[in-house]
C-alpha positions in Angstrom: 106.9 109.2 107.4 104.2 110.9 105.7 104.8 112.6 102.3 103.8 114.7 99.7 103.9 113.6 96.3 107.3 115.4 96.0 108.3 112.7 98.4 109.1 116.1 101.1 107.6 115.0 104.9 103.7 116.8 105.0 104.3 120.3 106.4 101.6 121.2 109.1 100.3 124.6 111.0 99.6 124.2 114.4 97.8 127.4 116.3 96.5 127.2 119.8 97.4 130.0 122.4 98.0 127.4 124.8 102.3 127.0 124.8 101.8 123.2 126.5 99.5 121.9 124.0 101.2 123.3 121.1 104.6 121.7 122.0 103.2 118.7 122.7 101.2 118.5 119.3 104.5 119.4 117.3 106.4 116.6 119.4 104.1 114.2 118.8 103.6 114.9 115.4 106.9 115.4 114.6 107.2 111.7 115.7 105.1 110.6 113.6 106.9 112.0 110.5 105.3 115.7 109.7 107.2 118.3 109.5 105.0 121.1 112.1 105.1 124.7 112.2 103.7 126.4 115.0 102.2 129.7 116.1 100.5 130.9 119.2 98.0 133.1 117.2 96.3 134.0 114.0 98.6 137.2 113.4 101.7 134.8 114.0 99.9 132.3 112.1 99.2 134.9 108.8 102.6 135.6 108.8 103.5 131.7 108.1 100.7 131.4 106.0 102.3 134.3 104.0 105.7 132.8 103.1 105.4 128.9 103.5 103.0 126.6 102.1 101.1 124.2 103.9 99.7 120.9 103.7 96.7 120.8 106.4 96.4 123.8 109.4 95.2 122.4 112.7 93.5 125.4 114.2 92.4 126.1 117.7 89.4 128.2 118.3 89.4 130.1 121.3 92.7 132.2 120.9 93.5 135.9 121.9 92.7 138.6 119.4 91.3 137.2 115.5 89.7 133.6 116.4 90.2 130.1 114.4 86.9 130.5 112.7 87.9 133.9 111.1 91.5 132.4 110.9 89.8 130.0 108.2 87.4 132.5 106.6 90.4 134.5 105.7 92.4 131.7 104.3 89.5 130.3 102.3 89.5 133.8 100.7 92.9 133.5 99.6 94.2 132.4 96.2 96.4 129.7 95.2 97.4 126.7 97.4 97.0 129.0 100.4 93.1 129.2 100.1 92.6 125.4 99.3 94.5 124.1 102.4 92.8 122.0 104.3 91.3 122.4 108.0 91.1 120.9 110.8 89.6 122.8 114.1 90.2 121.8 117.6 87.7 123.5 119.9 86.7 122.8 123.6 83.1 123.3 122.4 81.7 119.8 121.6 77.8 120.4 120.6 76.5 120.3 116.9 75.9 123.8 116.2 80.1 124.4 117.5 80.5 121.9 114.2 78.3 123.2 112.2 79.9 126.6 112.6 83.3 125.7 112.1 82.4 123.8 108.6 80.0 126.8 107.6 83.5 128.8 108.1 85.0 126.5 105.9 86.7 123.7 108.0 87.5 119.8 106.7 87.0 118.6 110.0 86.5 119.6 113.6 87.5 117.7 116.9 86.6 118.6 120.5 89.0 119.5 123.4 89.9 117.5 125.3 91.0 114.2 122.8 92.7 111.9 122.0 96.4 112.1 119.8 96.2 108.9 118.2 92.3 110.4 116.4 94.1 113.5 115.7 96.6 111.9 113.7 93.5 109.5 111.6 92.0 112.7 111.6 94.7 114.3 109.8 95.7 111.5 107.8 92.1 111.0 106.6 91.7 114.4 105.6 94.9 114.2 103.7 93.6 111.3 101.7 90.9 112.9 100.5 92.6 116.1 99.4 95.5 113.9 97.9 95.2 114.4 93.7 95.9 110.9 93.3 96.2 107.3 95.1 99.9 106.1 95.6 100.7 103.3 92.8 104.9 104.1 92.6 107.1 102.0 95.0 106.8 103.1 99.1 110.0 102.7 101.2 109.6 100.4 104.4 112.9 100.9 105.9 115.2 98.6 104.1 112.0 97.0 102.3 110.9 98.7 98.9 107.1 97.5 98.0 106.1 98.5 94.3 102.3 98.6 94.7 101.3 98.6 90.7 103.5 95.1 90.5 102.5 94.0 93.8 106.5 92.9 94.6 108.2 93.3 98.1 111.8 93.7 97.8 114.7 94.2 100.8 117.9 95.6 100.3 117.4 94.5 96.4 116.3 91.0 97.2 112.8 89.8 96.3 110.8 88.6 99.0 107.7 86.0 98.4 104.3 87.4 99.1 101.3 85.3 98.3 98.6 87.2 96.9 96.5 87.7 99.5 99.4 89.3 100.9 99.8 91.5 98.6 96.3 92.7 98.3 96.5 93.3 101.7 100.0 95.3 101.5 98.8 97.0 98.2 95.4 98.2 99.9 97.4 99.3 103.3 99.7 101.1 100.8 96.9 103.1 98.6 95.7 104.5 101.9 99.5 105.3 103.6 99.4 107.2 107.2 95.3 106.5 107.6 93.6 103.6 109.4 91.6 100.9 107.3 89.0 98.9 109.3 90.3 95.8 109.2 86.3 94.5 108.2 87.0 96.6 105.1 90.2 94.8 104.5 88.4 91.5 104.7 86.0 92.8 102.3 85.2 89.3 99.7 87.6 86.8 101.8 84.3 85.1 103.1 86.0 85.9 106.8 83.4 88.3 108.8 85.5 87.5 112.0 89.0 89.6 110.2 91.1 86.9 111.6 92.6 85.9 108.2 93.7 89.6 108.4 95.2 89.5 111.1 96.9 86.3 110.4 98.2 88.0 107.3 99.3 90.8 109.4 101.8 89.0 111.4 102.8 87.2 108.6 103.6 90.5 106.6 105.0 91.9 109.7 108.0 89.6 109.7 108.8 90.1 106.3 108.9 93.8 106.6 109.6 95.3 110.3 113.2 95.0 111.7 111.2 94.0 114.8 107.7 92.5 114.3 107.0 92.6 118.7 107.4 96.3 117.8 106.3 97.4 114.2 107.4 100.8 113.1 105.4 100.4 109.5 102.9 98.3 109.6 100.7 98.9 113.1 97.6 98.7 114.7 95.0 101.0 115.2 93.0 99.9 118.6 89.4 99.8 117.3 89.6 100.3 113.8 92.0 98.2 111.9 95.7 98.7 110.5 97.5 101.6 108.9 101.2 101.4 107.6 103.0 104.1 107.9 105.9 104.5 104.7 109.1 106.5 105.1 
């Protein structure tokens, strides 16, 4: 589940006019551990911004009434938390000037309509490492697996669990970047193996130390393309 450094689920704004799109965003996110607010407008959305706090805003563009662009001008003016909360715009505009516009207006990211919800979720989580004050070095919860990443030790249900240390560079590196994909060249980085393949070898062997089911890993999974991202309670 992703988390704030209170440990509380990362609490998301979702706006878009469109009622299908929205309730599939907060479903889908929802599944993948945020906690997601929703609102079909920027009045609605004002309102929310007004009495909750929020960790990223996913904002749509084209909407009835105020737009997403002035949505984020107005929030960038605000004080406090409020004001430094990231971004991210979905529009159904793809062309460079549509981006350029949206960061101008103050936007983290943008990404085009239509797309797909596995990038949405890097997207967010990306974003979210980069406005995180600090990389994660306490113990992350894997189920019933506890991994301290400063000692580099793997417990389960209180029971140390043998990791070599190329292991545990790999977990510890996975760790430090929780809920965002890491090419998996990047985790090869100095193992003299341009292929990955030792990765991925070390994948599977991590897997069945830590997932209930590795067939069908809940923390540690693959990102088609890219790499591996685990994903901490």
């Amino acid at each position: 589940m992703a988390r704030a450094p209170s440990g509380e689920p990362r609490h998301l704004l979702v706006v878009d006019d469109d009622d299908r799109l929205r309730d599939l965003l907060k479903e889908f996110l929802s599944d993948r551990g945020f906690r997601v607010s929703t609102a079909r407008d920027a009045a609605a959305a004002r309102r929310l911004i007004e009495a909750l706090r929020f960790d990223l805003l996913v904002l749509d563009v084209m909407m009835p009434g105020e737009d997403g662009l002035s949505l984020t001008r107005w929030l960038r003016g605000r004080a406090g938390a409020a004001g430094t909360a990231p971004v991210l715009i979905l529009t159904a505009r793809g062309d460079p000037e549509a981006r350029i516009e949206g960061l101008r207006h103050g936007a983290d990211d943008y990404l085009a309509k239509p797309f797909e919800p596995e990038e949405l979720v890097l997207r967010i989580g990306a974003i979210l490492r980069r406005s995180a004050p600090a990389s994660v070095d306490g113990p992350v919860r894997l189920g019933r697996c506890l991994f301290d990443v400063t000692r580099g030790e793997l417990t389960a249900d209180g029971e140390a669990i043998r990791l070599t240390e190329s292991e545990t560079n790999l977990l510890r590196a996975l760790a430090r970047s929780a809920h965002g994909a890491v090419d998996r060249f990047e985790l090869a980085g100095g193992s003299g193996d341009p292929s990955g393949r030792a990765i991925d070898i070390q994948v599977t062997r991590l897997r069945r130390k830590i997932e209930a089911d590795p067939a069908n890993p809940r923390y540690l999974r693959t990102v088609r393309g890219r790499g591996y991202m685990l994903t901490p309670d």
